[in-house]
DSSP file (Angstrom, degrees, kcal/mol; ACC not computed):
  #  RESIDUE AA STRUCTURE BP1 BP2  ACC     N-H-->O    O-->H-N    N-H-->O    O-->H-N    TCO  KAPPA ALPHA  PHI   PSI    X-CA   Y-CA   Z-CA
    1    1 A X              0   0    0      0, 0.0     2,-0.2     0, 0.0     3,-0.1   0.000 360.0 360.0 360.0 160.4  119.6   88.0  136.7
    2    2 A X        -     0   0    0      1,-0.1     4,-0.1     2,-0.1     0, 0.0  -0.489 360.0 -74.5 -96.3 155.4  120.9   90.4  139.5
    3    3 A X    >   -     0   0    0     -2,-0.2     3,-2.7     1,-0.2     4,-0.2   0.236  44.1-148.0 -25.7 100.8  119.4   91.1  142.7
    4    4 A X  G >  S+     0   0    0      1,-0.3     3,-0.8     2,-0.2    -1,-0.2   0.633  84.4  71.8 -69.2  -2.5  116.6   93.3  141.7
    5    5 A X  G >  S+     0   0    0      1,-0.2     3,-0.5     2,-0.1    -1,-0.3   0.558  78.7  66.8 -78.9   4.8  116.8   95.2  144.7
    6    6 A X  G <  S+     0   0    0     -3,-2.7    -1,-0.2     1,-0.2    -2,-0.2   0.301  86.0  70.4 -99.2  17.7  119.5   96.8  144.2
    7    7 A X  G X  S+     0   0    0     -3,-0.8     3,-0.8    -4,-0.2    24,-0.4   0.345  73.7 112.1 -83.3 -22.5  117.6   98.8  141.2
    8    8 A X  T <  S+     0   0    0     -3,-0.5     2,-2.0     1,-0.3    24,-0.2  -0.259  89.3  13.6 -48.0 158.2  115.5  100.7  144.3
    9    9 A X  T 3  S+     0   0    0      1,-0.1    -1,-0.3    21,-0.1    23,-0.1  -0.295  97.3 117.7  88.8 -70.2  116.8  104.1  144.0
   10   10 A X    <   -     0   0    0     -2,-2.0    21,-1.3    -3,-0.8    -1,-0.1  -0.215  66.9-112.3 -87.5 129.8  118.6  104.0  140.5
   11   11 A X  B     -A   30   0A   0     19,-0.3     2,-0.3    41,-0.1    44,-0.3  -0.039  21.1-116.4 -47.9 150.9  117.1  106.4  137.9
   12   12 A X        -     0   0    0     17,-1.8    16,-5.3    14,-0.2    40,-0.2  -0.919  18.9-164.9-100.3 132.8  115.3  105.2  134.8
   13   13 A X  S    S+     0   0    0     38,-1.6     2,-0.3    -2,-0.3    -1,-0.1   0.691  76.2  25.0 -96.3  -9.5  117.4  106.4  131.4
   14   14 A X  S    S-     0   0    0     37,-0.2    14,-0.2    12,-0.1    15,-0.2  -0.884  86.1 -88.7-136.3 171.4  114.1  105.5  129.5
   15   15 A X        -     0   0    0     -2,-0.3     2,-0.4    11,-0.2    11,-0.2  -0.304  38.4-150.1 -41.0 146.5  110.3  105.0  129.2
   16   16 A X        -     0   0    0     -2,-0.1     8,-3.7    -4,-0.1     9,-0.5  -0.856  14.7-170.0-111.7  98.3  109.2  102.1  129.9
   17   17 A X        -     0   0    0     -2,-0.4     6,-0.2     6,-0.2     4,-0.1  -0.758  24.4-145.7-133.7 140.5  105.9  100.1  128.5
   18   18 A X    >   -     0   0    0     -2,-0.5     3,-0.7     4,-0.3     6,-0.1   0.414  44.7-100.8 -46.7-174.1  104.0   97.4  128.9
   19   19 A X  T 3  S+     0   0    0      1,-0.2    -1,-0.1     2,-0.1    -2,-0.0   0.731 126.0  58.4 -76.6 -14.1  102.3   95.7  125.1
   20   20 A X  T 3  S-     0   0    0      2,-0.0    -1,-0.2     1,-0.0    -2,-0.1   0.600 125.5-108.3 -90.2  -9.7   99.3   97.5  126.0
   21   21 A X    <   +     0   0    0     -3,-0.7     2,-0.2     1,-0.3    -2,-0.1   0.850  63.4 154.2  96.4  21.4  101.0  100.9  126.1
   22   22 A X        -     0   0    0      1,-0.0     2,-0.5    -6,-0.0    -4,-0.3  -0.575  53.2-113.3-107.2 168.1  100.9  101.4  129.4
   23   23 A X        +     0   0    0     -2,-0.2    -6,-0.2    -6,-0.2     3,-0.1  -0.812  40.7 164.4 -87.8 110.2  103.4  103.7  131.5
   24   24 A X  S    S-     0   0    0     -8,-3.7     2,-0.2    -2,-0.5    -1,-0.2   0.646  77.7 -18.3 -95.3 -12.8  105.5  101.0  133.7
   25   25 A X  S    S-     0   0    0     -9,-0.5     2,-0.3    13,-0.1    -1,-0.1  -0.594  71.4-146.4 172.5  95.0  108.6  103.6  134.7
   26   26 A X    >   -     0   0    0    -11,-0.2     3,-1.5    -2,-0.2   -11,-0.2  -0.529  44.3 -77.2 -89.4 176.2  109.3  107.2  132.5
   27   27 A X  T 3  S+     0   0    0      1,-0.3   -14,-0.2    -2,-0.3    -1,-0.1  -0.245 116.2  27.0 -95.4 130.2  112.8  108.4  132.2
   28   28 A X  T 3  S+     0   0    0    -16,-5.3    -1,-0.3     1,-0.3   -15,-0.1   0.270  83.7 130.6 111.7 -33.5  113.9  109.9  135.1
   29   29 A X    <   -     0   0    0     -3,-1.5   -17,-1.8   -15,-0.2     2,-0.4  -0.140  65.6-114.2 -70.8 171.6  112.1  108.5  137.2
   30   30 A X  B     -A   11   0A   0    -19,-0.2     2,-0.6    -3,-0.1   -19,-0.3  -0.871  36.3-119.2-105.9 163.2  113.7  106.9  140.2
   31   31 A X        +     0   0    0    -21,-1.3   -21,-0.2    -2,-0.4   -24,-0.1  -0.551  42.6 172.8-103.9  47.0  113.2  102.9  140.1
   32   32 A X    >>  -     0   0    0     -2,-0.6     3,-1.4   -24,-0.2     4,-0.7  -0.195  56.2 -96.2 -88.1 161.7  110.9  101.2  143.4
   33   33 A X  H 3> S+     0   0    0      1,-0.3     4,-0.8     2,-0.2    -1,-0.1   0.596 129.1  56.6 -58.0 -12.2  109.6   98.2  144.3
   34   34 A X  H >> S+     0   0    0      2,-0.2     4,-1.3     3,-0.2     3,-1.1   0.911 104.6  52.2 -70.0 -56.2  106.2   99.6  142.6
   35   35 A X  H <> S+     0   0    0     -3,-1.4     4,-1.3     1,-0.2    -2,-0.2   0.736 116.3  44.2 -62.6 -25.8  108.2  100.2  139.3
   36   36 A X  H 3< S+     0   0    0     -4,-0.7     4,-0.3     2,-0.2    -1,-0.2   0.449 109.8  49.5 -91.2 -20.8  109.3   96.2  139.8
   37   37 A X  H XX S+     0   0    0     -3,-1.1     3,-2.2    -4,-0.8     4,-0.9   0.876 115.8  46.5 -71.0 -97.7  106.0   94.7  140.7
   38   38 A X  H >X S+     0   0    0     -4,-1.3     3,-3.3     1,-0.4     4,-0.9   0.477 122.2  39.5 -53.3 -79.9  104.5   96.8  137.3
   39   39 A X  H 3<>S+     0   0    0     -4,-1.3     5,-1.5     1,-0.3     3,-0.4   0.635 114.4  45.2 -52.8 -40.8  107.4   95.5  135.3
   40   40 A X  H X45S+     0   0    0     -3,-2.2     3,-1.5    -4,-0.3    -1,-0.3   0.868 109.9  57.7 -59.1 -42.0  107.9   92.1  136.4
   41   41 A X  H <<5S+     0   0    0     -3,-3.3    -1,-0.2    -4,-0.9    -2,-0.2   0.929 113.9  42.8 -56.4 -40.1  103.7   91.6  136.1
   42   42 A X  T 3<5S-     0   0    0     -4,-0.9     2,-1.6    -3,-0.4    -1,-0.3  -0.354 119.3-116.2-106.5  53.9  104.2   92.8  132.0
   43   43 A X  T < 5S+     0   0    0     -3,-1.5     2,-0.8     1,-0.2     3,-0.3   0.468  79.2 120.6  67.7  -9.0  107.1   90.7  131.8
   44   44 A X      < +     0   0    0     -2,-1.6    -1,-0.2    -5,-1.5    -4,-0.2  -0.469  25.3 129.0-102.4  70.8  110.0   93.3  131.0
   45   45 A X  S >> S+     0   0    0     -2,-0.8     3,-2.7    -5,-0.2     4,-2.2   0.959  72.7  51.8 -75.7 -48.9  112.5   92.9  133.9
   46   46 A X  H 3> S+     0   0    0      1,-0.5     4,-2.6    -3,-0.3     5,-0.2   0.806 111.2  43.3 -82.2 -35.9  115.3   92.6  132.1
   47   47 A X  H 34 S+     0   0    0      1,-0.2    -1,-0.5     2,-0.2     4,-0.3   0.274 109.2  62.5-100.3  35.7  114.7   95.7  130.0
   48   48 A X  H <> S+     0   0    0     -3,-2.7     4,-0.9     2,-0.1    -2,-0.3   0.348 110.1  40.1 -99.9 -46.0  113.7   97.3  133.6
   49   49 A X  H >X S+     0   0    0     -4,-2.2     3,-2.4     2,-0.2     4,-1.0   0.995 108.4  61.1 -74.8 -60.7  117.4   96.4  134.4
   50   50 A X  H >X S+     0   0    0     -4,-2.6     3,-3.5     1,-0.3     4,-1.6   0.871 109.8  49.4   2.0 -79.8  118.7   97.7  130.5
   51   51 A X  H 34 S+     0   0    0      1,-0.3   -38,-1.6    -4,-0.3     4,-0.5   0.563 113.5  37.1 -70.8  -3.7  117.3  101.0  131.8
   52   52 A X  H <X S+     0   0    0     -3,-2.4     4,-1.0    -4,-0.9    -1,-0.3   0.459 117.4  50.9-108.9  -6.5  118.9  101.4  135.3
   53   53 A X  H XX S+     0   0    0     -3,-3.5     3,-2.2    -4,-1.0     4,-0.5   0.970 101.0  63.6 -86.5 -60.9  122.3   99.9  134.1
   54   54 A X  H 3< S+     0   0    0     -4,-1.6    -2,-0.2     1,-0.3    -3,-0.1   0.757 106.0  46.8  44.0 -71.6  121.7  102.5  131.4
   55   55 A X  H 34 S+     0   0    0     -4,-0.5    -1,-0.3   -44,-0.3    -2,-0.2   0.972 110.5  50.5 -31.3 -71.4  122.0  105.0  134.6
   56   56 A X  H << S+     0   0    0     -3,-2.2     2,-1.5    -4,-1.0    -2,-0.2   0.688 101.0  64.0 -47.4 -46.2  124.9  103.4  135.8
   57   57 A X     <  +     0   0    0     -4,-0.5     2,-0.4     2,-0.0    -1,-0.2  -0.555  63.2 163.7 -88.0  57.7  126.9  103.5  132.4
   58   58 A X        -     0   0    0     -2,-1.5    -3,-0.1     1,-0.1     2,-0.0  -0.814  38.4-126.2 -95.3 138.2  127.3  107.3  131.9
   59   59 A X        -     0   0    0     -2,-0.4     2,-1.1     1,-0.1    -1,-0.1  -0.176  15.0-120.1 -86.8 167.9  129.8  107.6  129.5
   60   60 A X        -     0   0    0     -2,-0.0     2,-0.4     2,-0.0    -1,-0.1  -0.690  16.3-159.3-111.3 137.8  133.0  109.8  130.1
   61   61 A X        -     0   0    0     -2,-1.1     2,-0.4     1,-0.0     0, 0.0  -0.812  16.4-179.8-103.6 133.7  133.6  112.6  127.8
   62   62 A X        -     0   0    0     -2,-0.4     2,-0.2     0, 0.0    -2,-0.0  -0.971  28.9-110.5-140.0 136.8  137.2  113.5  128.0
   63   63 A X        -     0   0    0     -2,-0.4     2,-0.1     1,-0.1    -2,-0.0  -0.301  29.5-115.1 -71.6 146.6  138.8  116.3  125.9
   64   64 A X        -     0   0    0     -2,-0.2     3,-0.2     1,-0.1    -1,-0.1  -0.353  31.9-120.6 -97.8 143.7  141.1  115.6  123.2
   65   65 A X        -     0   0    0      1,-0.2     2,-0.4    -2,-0.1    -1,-0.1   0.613  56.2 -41.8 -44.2-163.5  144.5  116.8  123.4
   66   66 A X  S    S-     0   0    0      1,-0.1     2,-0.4     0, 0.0    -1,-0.2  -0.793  73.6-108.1 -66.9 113.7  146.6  119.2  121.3
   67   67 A X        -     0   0    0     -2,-0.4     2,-0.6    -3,-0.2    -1,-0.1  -0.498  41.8-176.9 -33.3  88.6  145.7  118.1  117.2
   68   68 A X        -     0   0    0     -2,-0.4     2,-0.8     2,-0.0    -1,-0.1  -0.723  17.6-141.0-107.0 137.9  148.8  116.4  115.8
   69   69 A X        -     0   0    0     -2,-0.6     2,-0.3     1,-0.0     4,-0.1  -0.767  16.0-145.4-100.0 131.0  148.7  115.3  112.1
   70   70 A X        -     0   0    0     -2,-0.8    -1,-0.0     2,-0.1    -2,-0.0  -0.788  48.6 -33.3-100.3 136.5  150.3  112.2  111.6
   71   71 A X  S    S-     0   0    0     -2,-0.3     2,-0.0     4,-0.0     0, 0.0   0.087 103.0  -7.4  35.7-148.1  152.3  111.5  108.3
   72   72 A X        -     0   0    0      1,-0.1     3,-0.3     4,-0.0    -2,-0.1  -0.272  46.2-141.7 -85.0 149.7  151.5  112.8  104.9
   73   73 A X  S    S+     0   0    0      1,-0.2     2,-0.6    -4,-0.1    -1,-0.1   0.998  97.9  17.1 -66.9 -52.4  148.3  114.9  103.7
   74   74 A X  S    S-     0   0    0      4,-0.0    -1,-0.2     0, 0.0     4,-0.1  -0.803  83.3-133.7-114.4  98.1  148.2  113.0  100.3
   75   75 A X        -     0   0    0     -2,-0.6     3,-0.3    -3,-0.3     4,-0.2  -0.142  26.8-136.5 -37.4 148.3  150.0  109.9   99.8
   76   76 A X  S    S+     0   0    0      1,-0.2    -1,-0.0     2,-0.1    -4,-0.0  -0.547  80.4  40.8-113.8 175.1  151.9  110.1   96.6
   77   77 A X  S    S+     0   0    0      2,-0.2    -1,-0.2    -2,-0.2    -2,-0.1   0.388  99.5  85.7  53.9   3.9  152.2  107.1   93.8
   78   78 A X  S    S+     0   0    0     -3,-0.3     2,-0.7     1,-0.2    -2,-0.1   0.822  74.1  67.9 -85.1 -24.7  148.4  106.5   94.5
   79   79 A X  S    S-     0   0    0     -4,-0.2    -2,-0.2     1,-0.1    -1,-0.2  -0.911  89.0-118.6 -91.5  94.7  146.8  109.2   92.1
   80   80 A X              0   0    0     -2,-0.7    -1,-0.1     1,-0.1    -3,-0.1  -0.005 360.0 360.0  -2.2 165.3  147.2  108.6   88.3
   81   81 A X              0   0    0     -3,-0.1    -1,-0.1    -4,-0.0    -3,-0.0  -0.114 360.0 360.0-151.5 360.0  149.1  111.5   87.5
């Protein structure tokens, strides 16, 4: 797994909870060695990392061009006639 300090800092994109229902790190939150003790204690590092990669990964919205229609609106010889 990767260095888990380098999660200090990094926002959380979700909730996080233990099996018991307990809060370890809500969405938003920023990620600290508190938030890495709790998780590590109930056994979810890994989905502690999920949620800060999660951060990391914002996707890019890029707008689409001028709308060109390619080839025919209704192929022909495919419809019974």
């Amino acid at each position: 797994m990767s260095d888990l300090g380098t999660l200090i800092g990094t926002p959380s994109k979700i909730s996080l909870f233990d099996e018991q229902g307990n809060l370890i790190v809500k969405e938003g939150e920023i990620i600290t060695i508190g938030v890495i003790d709790r998780a590590s204690d109930a056994g979810r590092l890994g989905d502690l990392v999920l949620a800060s990669l999660a951060a990391e990964a914002e996707p890019e919205i890029e707008r689409a061009g001028e709308y060109v229609e390619i080839g025919e609106e209704e192929p022909t010889g495919v419809h019974p006639e």
